[in-house]
C-alpha positions as CSV (number, residue, x, y, z in Angstrom):
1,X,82.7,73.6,128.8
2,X,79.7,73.4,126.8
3,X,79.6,73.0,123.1
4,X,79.2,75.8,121.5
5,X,75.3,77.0,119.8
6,X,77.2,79.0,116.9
7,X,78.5,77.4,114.1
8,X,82.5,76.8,113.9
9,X,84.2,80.0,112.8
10,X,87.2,79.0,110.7
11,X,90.5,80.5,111.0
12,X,90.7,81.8,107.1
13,X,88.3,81.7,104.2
14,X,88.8,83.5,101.0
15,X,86.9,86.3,99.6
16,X,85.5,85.2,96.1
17,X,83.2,87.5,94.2
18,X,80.5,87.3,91.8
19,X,82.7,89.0,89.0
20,X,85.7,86.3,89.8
21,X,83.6,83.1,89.3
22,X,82.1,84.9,86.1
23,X,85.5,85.3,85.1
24,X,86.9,81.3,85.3
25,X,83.7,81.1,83.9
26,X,84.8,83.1,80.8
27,X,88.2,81.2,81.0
28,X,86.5,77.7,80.9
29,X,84.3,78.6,78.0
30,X,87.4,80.5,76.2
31,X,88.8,76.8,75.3
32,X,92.2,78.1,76.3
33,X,92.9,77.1,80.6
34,X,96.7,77.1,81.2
35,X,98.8,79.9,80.7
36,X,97.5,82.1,78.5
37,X,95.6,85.7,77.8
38,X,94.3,85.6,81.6
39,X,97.8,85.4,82.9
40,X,99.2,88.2,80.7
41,X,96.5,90.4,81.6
42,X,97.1,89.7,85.1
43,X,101.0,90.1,85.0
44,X,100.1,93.5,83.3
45,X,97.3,94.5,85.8
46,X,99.9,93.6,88.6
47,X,102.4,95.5,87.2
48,X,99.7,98.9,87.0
49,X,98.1,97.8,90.2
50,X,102.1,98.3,91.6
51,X,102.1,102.2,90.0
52,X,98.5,103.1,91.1
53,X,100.2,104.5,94.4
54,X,102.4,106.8,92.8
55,X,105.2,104.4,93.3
56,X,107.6,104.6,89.9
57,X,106.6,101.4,88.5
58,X,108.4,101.7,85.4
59,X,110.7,99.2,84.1
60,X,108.7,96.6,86.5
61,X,108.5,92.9,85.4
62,X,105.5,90.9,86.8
63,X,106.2,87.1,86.2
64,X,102.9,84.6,87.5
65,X,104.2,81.6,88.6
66,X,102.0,78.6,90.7
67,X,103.3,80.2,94.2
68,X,105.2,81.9,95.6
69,X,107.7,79.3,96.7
70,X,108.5,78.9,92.6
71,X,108.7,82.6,92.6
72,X,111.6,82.5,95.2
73,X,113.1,79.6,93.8
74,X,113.2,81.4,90.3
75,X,114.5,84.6,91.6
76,X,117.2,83.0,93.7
77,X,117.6,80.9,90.6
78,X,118.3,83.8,88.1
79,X,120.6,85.6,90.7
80,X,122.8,82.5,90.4
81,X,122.7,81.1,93.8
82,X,123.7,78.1,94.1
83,X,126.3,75.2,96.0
84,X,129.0,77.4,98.0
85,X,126.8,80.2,98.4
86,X,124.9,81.0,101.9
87,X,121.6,82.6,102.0
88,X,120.1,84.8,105.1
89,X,116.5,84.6,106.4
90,X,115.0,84.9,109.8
91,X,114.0,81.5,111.7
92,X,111.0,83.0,112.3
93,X,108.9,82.1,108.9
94,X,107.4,79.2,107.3
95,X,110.1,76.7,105.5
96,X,109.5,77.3,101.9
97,X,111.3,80.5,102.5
98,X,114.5,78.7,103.4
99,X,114.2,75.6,101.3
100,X,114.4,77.3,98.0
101,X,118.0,77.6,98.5
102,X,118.3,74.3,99.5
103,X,116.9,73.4,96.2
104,X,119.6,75.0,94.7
105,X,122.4,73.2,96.9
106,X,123.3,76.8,98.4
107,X,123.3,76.6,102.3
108,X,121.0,78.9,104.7
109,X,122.2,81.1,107.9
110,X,119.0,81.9,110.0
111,X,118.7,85.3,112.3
112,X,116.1,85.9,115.1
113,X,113.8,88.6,114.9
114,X,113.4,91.8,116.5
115,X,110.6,90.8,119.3
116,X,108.5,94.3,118.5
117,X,108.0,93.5,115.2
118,X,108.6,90.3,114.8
119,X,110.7,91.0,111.7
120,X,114.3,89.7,111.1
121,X,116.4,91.5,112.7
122,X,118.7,93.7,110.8
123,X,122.0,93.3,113.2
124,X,121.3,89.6,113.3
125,X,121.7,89.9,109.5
126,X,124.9,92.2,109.4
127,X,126.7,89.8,112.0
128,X,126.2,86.6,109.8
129,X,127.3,87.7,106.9
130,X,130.8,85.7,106.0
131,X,132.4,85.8,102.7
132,X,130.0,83.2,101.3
133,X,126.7,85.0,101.8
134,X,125.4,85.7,98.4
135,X,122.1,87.4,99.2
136,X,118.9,88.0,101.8
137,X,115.6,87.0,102.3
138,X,113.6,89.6,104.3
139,X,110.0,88.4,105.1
140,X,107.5,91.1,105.9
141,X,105.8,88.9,108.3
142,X,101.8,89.3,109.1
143,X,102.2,91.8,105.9
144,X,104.4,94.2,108.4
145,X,106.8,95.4,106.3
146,X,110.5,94.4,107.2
147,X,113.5,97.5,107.9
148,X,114.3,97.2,104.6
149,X,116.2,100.4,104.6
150,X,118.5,99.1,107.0
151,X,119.0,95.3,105.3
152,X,119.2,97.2,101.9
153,X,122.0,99.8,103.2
154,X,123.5,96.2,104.6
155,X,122.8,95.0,101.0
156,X,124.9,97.5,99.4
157,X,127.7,97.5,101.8
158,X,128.6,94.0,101.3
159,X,127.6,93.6,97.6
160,X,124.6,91.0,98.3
161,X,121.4,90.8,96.5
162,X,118.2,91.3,97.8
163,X,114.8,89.0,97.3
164,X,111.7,89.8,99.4
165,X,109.7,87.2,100.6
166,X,106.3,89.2,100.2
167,X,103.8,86.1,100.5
168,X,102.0,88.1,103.6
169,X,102.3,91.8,102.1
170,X,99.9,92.8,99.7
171,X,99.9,96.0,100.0
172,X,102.7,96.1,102.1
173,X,104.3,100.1,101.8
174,X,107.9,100.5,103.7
175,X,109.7,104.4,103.9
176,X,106.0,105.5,102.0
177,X,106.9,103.1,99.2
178,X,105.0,100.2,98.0
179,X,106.6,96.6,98.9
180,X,107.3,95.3,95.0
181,X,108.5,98.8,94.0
182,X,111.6,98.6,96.6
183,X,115.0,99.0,95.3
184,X,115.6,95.0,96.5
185,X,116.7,92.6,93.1
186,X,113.5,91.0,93.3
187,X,110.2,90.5,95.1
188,X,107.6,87.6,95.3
189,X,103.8,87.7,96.3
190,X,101.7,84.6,97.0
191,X,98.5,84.7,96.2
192,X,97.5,81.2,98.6
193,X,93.9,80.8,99.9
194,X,94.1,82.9,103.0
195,X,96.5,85.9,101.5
196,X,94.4,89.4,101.1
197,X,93.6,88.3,97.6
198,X,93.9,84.4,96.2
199,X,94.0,82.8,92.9
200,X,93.4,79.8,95.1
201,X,97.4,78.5,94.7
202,X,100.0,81.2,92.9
203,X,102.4,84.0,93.3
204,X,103.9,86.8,91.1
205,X,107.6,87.3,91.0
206,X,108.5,91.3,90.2
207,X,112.2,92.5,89.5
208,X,113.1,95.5,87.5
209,X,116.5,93.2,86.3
210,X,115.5,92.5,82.7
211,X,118.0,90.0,82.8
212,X,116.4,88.6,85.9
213,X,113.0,88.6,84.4
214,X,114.3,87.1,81.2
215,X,115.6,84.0,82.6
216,X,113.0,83.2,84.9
217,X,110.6,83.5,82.2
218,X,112.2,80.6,80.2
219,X,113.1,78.6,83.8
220,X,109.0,79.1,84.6
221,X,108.3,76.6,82.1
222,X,110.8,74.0,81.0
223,X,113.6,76.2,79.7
224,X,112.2,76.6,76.6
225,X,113.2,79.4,74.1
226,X,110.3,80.3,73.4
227,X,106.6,80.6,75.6
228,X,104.1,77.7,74.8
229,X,101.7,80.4,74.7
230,X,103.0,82.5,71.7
231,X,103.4,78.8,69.9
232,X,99.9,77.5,70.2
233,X,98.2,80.5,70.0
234,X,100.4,81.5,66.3
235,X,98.3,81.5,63.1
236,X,101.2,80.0,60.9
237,X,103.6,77.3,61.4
238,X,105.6,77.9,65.0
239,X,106.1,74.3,66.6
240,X,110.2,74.6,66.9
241,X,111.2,75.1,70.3
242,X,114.7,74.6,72.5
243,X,115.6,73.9,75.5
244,X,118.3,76.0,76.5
245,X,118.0,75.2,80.5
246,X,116.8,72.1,83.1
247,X,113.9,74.4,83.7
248,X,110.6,73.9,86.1
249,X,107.1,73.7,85.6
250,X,106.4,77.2,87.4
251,X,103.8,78.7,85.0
252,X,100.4,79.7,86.6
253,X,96.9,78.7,84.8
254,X,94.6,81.0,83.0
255,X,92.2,79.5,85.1
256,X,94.1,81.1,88.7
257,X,94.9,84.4,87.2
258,X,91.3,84.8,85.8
259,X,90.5,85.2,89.7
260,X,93.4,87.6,90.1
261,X,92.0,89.5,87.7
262,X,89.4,91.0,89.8
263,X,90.6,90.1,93.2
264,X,93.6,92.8,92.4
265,X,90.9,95.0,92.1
266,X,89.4,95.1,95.7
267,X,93.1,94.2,97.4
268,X,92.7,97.6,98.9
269,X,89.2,97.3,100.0
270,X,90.4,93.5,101.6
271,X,93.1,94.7,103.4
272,X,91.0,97.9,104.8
273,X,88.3,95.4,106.5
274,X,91.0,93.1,107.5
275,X,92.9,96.4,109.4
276,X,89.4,97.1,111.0
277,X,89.3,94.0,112.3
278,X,93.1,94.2,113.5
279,X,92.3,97.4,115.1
280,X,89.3,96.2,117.1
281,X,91.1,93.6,118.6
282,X,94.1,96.0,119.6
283,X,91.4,98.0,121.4
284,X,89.6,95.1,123.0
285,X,92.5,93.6,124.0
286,X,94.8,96.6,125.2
287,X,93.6,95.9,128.7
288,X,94.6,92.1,129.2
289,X,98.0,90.0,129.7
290,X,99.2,90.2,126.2
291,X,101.2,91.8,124.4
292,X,99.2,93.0,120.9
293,X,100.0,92.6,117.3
294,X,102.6,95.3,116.2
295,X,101.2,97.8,114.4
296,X,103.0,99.6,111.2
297,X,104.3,103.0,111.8
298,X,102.0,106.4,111.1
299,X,101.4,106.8,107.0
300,X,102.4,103.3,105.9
301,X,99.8,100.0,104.5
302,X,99.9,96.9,106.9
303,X,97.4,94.3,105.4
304,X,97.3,92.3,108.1
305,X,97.7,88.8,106.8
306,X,97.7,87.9,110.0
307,X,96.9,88.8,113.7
308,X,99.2,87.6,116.0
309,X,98.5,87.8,120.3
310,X,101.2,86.6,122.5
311,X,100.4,85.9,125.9
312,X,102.1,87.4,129.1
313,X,102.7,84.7,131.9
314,X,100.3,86.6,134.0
315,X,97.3,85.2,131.4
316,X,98.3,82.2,133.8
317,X,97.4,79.6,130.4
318,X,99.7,78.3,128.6
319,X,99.2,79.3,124.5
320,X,98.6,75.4,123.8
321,X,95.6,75.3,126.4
322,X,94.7,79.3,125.0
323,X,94.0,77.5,121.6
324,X,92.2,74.4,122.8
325,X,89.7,76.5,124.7
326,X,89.4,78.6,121.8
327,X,88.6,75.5,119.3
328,X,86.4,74.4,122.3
329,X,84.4,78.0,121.8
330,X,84.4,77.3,118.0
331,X,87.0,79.7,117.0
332,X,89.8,78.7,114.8
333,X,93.2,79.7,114.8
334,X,96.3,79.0,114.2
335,X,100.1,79.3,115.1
336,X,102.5,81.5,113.0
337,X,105.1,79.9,113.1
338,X,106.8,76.7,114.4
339,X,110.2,78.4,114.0
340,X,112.6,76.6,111.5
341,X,115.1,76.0,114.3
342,X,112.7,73.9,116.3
343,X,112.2,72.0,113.1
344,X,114.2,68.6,112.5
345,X,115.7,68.9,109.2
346,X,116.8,72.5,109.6
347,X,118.0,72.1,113.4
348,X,119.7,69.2,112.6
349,X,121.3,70.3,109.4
350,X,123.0,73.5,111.5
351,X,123.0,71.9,114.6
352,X,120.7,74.7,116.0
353,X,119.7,76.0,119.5
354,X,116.7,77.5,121.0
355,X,119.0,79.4,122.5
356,X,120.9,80.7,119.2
357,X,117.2,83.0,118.8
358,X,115.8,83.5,121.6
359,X,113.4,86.2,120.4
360,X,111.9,83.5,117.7
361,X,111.5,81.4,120.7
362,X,109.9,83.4,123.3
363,X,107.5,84.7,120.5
364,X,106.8,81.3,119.5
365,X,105.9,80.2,122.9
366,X,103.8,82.8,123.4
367,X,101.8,83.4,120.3
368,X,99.0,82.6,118.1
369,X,97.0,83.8,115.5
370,X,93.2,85.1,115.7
371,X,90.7,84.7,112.7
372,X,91.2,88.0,110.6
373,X,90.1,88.1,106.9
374,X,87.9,90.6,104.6
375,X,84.8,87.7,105.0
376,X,84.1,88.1,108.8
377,X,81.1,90.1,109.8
378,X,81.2,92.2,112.8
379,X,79.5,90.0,114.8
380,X,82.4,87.6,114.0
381,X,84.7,89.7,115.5
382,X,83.0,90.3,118.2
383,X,82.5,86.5,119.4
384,X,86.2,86.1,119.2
385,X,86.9,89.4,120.9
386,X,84.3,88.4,123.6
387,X,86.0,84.6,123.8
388,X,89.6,85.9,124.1
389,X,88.6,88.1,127.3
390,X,86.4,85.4,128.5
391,X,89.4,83.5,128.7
392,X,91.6,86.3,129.9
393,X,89.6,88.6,131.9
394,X,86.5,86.6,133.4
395,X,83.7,88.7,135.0
């Protein structure tokens, strides 16, 4: 095949406006770079941004942390998981979902997914519930929000907490309500490179459990009584501290949430493009040996953090070949996920099966994911739209 004449078109790149670098300008110059006035604002902005829906966003606390994998070890943290306990997630995300309860020497049960949305599937999660499960993590994965009506009715019947893994799902809405305004004990956002808006790494943790909020506040940074901002910032005396925890170093930088800042701001118009994008693939693909990226019900957001295409055996290529020739076009893309059973330390930890998930595993073998972010032009999309069907449905 020949090289291609177009210049490589990467799987993700972020969005970054005029008004954000102006901002971390404004932070460098302000003298004042870690956590400080930028990441209250943006905790406060977050906690607005959550309202401007209509949602009740009362009584919402928005904790910034340095990603969203501290945000889900805080939460799990504050809701006192910990050795004995067992956790539930799906297979079928990346590991830090699962490894925060590691961290915490509490033990993880894995579901498959439901193949049409590729979602953790709300029976798997009722049938491996034993008297030790303390709590679930739901993932809302490609930003598609998770049955959370049916895991939190499961929730309540057996007394378990709730934390949403919500890394893909800004904004995410479920039942007409906006993912982080749920009735779950806690929710986390990441805010990575290639999520619908970035403060390069980071993540907000939201709870309406003052309690919740209260210790993962002082767990954020240190376990200290008191925030290192509200002592170096004070115009008398206030250097006495204590340390009334083994806390982490979890706290976000003014420097990241002065790019949240205004990122929040065009979230909506991000995830718009992005579902244009998503929708002209569904179209130009409807017609080939695939089976297209699920789609969220009529009335309710879908960012589309990602765009996922699995391929029928009658595509007669196998998805590893599908992605070289696609690399060999100059199109990036990706794989989402390697499930965590197929992974060593998780498989071997719980003596896992392929066959245990066999959803996880059919998906897996079958899928990838196609470029899809707010920076790609129409021609863009065309060039990978025309190189899929090249691939699938030569003239």
């Amino acid at each position: 095949m020949a090289a291609p004449s177009l210049p490589f078109l990467p799987f993700a790149l972020p969005e970054i406006g005029e008004d954000d670098i102006a901002e971390v300008v404004d932070t460098l110059r302000s003298g004042w770079v870690t956590t400080g006035p930028k990441a209250k604002r943006f905790e406060a902005d977050f906690q607005a941004w959550l309202g401007d829906a209509g949602d009740n966003a009362e009584g919402l606390h928005c904790i910034a942390v340095n990603s969203a994998t501290a945000g889900l070890h805080l939460a799990l943290e504050a809701i006192g998981i910990g050795p004995g306990d067992e956790v539930i997630t799906t297979t079928h995300t990346f590991t830090a979902t699962a490894e925060v309860v590691r961290y915490l020497g509490a033990d993880v049960k894995l579901v498959d997914i439901d193949p049409a949305t590729l979602n953790i599937d709300p029976a798997g999660v009722e049938a491996a519930i034993t008297p030790q499960t303390k709590a679930i993590i739901p993932v809302h994965y490609a930003g598609l929000a998770a049955d959370m009506p049916a895991i939190g009715a499961i929730a309540r019947k057996h007394g378990l907490k709730v934390v949403e893994d919500a890394a893909h799902a800004l904004p995410t809405t479920s039942a007409g309500r906006r993912v982080g305004t749920l009735d779950s004990d806690a929710t986390v956002f990441s805010f990575y490179a290639n999520k619908t808006i970035t403060t390069g790494e980071g993540g907000m943790l939201v709870t309406r459990d003052a309690a919740l909020a209260k210790r993962a506040r002082v767990m954020r940074l240190h376990g200290m009584s008191r925030d290192a901002f509200d002592r170096f910032t004070a115009t008398v005396p206030s250097w006495y501290y204590e340390i009334v925890a083994p806390g982490f170093k979890y706290n976000l930088t003014d420097i990241a949430a002065a790019l949240g800042i205004h990122q929040l701001k065009k979230a909506h118009a991000f995830a718009a493009r992005r579902a244009a994008i998503a929708a002209r693939y569904n179209a130009a693909f409807a017609d080939l040996p695939v089976i297209t990226a699920p789609v969220a019900p009529a009335g309710e957001l879908h960012p589309w953090h990602l765009y996922v295409l699995r391929l029928l055996p009658a595509a007669g290529i196998a998805r590893d070949a599908f992605i070289e020739r696609l690399f060999a076009l100059g199109i990036g893309c990706s794989v989402h996920y390697i499930p965590l059973h197929l992974q060593p330390y998780w498989r071997d930890r719980y003596a896992l099966r392929a066959d245990d998930f066999p959803a996880s595993q059919q998906a897996y073998e079958q899928m990838l994911s196609l470029p899809v972010y707010s920076r790609m032009t129409d021609a863009d999309t065309q060039r990978v739209i025309a190189a899929v069907r090249g691939l699938l449905a030569p003239a």
